[in-house]
N, C-alpha and C positions, 0 to 999 in steps of 0.2 A: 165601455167607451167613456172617456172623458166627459164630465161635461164643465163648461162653463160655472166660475163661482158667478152669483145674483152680486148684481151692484150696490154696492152701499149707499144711503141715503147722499147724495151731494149737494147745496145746495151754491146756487149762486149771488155774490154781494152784488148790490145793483152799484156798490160805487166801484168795483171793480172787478179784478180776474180771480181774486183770491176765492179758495173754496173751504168749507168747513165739512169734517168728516164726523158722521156719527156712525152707528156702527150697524143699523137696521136697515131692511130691504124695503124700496119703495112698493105699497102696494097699489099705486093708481098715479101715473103722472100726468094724468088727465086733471087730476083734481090738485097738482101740484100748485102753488102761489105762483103768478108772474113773476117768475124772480131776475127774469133777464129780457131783453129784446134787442131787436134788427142792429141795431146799433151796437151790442156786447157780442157779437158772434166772437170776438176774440176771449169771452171767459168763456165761450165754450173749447176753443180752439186749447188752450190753456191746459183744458179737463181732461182732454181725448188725452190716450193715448198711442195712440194713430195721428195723423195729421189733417188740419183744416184748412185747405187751399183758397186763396181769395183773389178774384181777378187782376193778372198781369204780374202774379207772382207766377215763378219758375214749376212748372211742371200743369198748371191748370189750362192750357189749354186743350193739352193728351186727355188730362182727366175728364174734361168736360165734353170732349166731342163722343158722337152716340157712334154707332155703326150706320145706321142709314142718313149720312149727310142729307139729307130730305130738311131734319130738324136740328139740323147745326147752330142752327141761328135760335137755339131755345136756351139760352146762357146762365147757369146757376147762379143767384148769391153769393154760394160757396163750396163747395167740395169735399164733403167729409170722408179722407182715406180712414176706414175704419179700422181699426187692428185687431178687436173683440169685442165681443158680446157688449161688453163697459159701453163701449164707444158707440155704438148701438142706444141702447138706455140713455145715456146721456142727449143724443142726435134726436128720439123721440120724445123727449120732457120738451126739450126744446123747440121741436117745431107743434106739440100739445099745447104748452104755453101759451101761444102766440097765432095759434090758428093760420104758421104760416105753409105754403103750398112747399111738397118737396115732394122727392122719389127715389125709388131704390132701385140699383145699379148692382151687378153681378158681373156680367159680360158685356152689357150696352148693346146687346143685339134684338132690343125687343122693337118689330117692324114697323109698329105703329106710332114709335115714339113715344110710350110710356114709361121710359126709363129716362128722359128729359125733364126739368124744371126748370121755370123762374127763382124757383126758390132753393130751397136746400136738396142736394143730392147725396144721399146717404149711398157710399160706395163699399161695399163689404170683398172688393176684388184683392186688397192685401192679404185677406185669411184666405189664405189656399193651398193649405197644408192635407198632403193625401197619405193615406198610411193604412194599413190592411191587417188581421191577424188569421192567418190561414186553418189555423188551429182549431175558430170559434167560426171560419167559413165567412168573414166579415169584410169588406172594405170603411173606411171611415172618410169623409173629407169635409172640410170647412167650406164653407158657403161661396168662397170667391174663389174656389179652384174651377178652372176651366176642363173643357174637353182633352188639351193636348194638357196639362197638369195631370189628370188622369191619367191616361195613358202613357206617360213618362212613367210614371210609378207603378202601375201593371206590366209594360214592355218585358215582356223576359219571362215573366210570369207563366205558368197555366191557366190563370184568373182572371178573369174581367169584370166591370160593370157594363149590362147594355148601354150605349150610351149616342151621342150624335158622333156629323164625322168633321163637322167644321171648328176647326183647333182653336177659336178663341170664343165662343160661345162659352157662358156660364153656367155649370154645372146646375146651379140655382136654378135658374128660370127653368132650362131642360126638364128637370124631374118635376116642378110645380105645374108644366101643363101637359105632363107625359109623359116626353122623352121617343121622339121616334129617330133609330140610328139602324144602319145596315145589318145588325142583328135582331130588331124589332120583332120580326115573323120566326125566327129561331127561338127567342128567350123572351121575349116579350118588352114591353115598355119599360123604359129608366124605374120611372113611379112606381112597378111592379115589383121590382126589386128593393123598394124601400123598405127600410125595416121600423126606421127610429130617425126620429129630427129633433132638433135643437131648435127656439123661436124666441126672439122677442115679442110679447104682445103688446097690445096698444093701451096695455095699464101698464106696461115695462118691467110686468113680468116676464121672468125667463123663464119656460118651463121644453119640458119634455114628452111629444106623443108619438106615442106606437101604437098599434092594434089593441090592446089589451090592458093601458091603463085609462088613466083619470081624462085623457083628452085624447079617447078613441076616435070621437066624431069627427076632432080637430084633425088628427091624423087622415080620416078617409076625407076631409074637404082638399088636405094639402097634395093628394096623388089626383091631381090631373084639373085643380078650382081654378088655377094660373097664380103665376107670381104675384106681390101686392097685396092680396088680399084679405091675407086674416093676419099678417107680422111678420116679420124680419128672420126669415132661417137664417142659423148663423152655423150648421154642420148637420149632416147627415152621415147614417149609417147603411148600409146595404147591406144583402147576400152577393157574395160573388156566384160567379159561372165557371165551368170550366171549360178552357178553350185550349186541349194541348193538341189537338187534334186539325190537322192541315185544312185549308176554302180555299175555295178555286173561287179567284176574281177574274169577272169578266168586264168589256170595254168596248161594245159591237156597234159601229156607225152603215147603215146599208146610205144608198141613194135613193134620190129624191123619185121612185115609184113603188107603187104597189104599198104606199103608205098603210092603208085600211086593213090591209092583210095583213100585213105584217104587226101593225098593233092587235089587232084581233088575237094574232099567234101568240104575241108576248107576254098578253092577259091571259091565255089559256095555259102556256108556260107558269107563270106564276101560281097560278092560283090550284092546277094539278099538284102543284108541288112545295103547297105553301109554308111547310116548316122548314123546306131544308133549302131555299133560294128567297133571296132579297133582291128586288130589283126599284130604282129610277130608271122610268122610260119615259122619251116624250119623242115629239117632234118640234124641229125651231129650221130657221132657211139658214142657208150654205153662207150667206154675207148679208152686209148690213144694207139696210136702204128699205124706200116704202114699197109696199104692193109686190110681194114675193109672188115669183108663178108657180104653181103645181108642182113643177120637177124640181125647185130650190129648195122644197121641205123635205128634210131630212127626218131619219128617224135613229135614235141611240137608245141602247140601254146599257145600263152601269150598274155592277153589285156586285155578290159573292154569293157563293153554291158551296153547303155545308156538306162536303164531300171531295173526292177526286179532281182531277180534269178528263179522267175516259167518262166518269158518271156525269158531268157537267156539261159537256161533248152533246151526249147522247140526249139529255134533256133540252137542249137550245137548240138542237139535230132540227125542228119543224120550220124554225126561224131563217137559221145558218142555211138550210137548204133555199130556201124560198126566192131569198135575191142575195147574189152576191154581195158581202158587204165591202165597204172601201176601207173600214177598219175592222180586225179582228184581233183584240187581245185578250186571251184564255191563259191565265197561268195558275198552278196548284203554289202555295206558300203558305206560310203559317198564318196562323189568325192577325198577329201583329205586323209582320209584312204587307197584310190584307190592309187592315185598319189605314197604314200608312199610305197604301195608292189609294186609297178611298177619299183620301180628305181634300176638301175646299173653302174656301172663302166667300163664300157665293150664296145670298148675293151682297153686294157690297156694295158703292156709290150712293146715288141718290137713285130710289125705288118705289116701286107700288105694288102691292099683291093683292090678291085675295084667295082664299081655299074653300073644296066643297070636300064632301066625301062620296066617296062610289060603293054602293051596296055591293054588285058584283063584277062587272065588269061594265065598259063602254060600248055598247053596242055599236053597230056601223053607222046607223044615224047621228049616232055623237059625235063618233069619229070626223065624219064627215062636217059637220057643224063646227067642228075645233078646228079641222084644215082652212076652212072658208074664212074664219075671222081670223087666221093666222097672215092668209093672204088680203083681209083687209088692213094689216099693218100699217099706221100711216107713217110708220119711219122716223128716222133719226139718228144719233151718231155713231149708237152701239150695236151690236148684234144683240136681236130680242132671243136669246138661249134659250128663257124661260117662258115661253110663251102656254107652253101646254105638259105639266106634269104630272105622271102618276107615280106616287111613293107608295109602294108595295108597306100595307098595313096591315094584314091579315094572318093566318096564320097561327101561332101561338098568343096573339093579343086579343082574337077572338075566343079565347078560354076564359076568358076573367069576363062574370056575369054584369052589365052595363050599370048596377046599384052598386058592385061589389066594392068600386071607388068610384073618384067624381068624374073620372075622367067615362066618358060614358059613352063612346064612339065604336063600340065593341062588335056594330052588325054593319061591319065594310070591310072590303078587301083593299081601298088606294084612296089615298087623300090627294085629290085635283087641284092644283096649281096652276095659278095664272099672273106675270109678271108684266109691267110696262119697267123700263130704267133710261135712264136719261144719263146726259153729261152738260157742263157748263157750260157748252160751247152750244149745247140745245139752245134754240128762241125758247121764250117762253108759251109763245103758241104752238109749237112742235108738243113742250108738255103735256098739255090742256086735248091736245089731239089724242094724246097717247093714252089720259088719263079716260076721257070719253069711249075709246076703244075699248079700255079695260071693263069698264063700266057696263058696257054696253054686250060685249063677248060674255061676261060673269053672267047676266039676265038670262043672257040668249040657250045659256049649258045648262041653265037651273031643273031644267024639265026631267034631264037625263041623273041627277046629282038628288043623295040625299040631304033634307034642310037643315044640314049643319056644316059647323068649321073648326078646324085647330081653334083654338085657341093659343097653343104660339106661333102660329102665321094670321095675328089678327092683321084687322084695317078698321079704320075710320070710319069709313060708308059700306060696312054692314049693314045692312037692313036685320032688325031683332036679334039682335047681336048675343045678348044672353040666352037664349033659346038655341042660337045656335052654336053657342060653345058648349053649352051644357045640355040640352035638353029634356028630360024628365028629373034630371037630378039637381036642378036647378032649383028646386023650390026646399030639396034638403040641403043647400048651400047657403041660401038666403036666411036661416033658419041659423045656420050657423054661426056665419056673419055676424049675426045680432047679437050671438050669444057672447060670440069674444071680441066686438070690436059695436061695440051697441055706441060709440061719439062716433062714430065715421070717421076716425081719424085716416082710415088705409083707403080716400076717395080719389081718384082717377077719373076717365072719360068714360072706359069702361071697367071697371070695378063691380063686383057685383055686389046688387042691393041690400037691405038688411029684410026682412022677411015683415 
């Protein structure tokens, strides 16, 4: 694989844009001389070679806005479209310098708004070049390639990377806290496929870890620590998979009875059959408004069966029989025709979540405690879809030992989801209602739920947040942390500590 050439030494003139070249590689730009501030953002603009957006020029307001309009109103400095690695080093001397606030941008789908600034936003979404050699069993992609970048570039293929299904999430974030997509339980996590990364770190050096060199550690904090935290991936390498082999996607809505059963059935579905079936199931009500009755909560599950459709049939047979659904769509198609009906947007607007995980399944007490605060919805303008999720986690991600990376979530079969969303036309006590709700249902599941969470479905009002993204491997994180990022320059709200 390619990598990236180190940056030559650049320095900035404080009386202007001009820059002087020498010919050696920065090794700390922590310890670089203030040689620019707030005021010369244009000698940096200058250096890039990428581009440096500044409010009410042409294209910063695309650039600036997040995915979850929640933190719209959290407005960059400036926008650095980044083009390479270069532009990277340069963006990090510069907010080093200057101790000023910034953050890094991939997809801009990160929920909790950490990919938001006051300050500078280092946007790495221009390098998103994907390319593979089948030869060496590899894919390759640059840091700012998306989900459907991906998959344009495998399309046709026999090969994939695990990956998500929502088509503009950043590849980036995806594999730094995981990677959970509808092959998860077949092939395992994005992060699991990781072979080799490319980083700026926070001395602006650019270097390279894998399993087995000089920054092995480094490598096992970046499969599953979260985006942010230890430096700027600017490309990654993978194994591929092979996928010439036909899934059966399914698309099953029953009506609103015999809810209990039929989750019951879906989890035992699943988790009988956990390498060769990937399921989203939940329950959400029939239409929008507050206080949904019993019979408006519906139940759907959506995903693909690594086989036939007489073998996917016959597996969903305990389900299908149980209650008539009002929708049934079972169809056999290729893994990339799969891929294709699988994908969403969602969620999207202005949002709130929070995630648990489930050891083995939901027993009916839970079940029941989910339908109850589903019908305490106190309403609002949107249909709550996402009220109650399980994403089928299990499977081939429970083979990889909970030390073996950081992502350490290894003894659960579904990661629990729970959503409020609003629109503008919400009061702001409608929010505040919704928010309470959410708050309040999170507390109420915890008993049924093991104490942890995605980490990329974070939130704000986590209670022990880093214990529960990480949990025992947490303290060989912080360890790391210190090692290659000992100024805190990579600090956030939730960043994790230095040890």
């Amino acid at each position: 694989m390619r990598h990236f050439d180190e940056l030559p030494r650049r320095k900035f003139l404080q009386a202007g844009a001009a820059l002087l070249y020498a010919g050696s590689v920065p090794s700390a730009l922590l310890a670089a001389p203030a040689l620019h501030s707030p005021r010369n953002l244009r000698a940096l603009r200058s250096s890039m070679h990428g581009r440096l957006i500044f409010p009410g020029e042409m294209g910063y307001a695309m650039a600036a806005a997040p995915n979850n309009a929640r933190y719209a109103d959290i407005l960059p400095r400036a926008v650095a479209m980044c083009a390479d690695a270069h532009d990277v080093q340069l963006c990090l001397r510069w907010a080093a310098d200057h101790r000023e606030p910034f953050a890094i941008r991939s997809g801009g789908h990160n929920y909790a708004g950490f990919s938001t600034t006051r300050g500078l936003l280092i946007d790495v979404k221009a390098m998103n070049k994907v390319w593979y050699d089948l030869d060496k069993n590899r894919g390759y992609i640059q840091a700012g390639a998306c989900n459907q970048d991906m998959a344009d570039a495998f399309s046709g293929t026999n090969f994939a990377i695990p990956s998500g299904r929502c088509p503009t999430v950043g590849a980036s974030g995806l594999v730094l806290g995981g990677g959970w997509g509808f092959s998860a339980t077949h092939a395992g996590l994005t992060c699991d496929s990781l072979v080799q990364t490319d980083l700026v770190l926070a001395s602006g050096k650019q270097v390279s870890a894998d399993a087995g060199g000089d920054y092995s550690d480094l490598f096992w904090a970046l499969r599953g620590g979260g985006g942010g935290n230890f430096g700027v991936n600017t490309a990654f390498s993978f194994e591929l998979h092979e996928v010439k082999d036909d899934v059966t996607i399914f698309n099953i809505v029953w009506p609103g009875e015999k809810q209990v059963e039929l989750l019951l059935a879906l989890q035992a579905i699943q988790n009988e059959h956990a390498q060769h079936i990937s399921t989203r199931t939940k329950a959400y009500p029939s239409a929008p408004g507050a206080y949904p009755k019993r019979d408006q909560l519906l139940v759907t599950t959506l995903g693909q069966f690594f086989g036939p459709r007489e073998k996917a049939l016959e597996v969903l047979a305990p389900a299908l029989s149980m209650v008539k659904p009002i929708k049934q769509d079972i169809r056999q198609m290729s893994y990339w025709q799969a891929r294709d009906y699988l994908i969403t947007d969602d969620p999207n607007g202005m949002y709130d979540l929070r995630s648990s995980y489930v050891a083995d399944k939901l027993p009916p007490e839970a079940l029941e405690t989910m339908l109850r605060w589903m019908m305490k919805w106190p309403g609002g303008s949107l249909l709550p879809q996402n009220m109650g999720i399980l994403f089928a986690i299990g499977g081939k991600v429970r083979e990889v030992a909970a030390d073996a990376t950081a992502y350490v979530h290894r003894n659960a079969n579904y990661i629990f989801e729970m959503e409020s969303a609003w629109a503008p036309i919400d009061h702001p006590d409608t929010v505040r209602r919704q928010q309470a709700w959410l708050a309040a249902y999170f507390e109420d599941m915890q008993c049924y739920m093991l104490p942890q969470s995605y980490v990329n479905f974070p939130s704000r009002n986590l209670p022990h947040w880093a214990k529960a993204y990480y949990g025992d491997n947490l303290t060989r994180l912080m360890r790391v942390k210190r090692k290659y990022d000992p100024e805190k320059l990579f600090t956030f709200e939730q960043s994790i500590p230095s040890a």
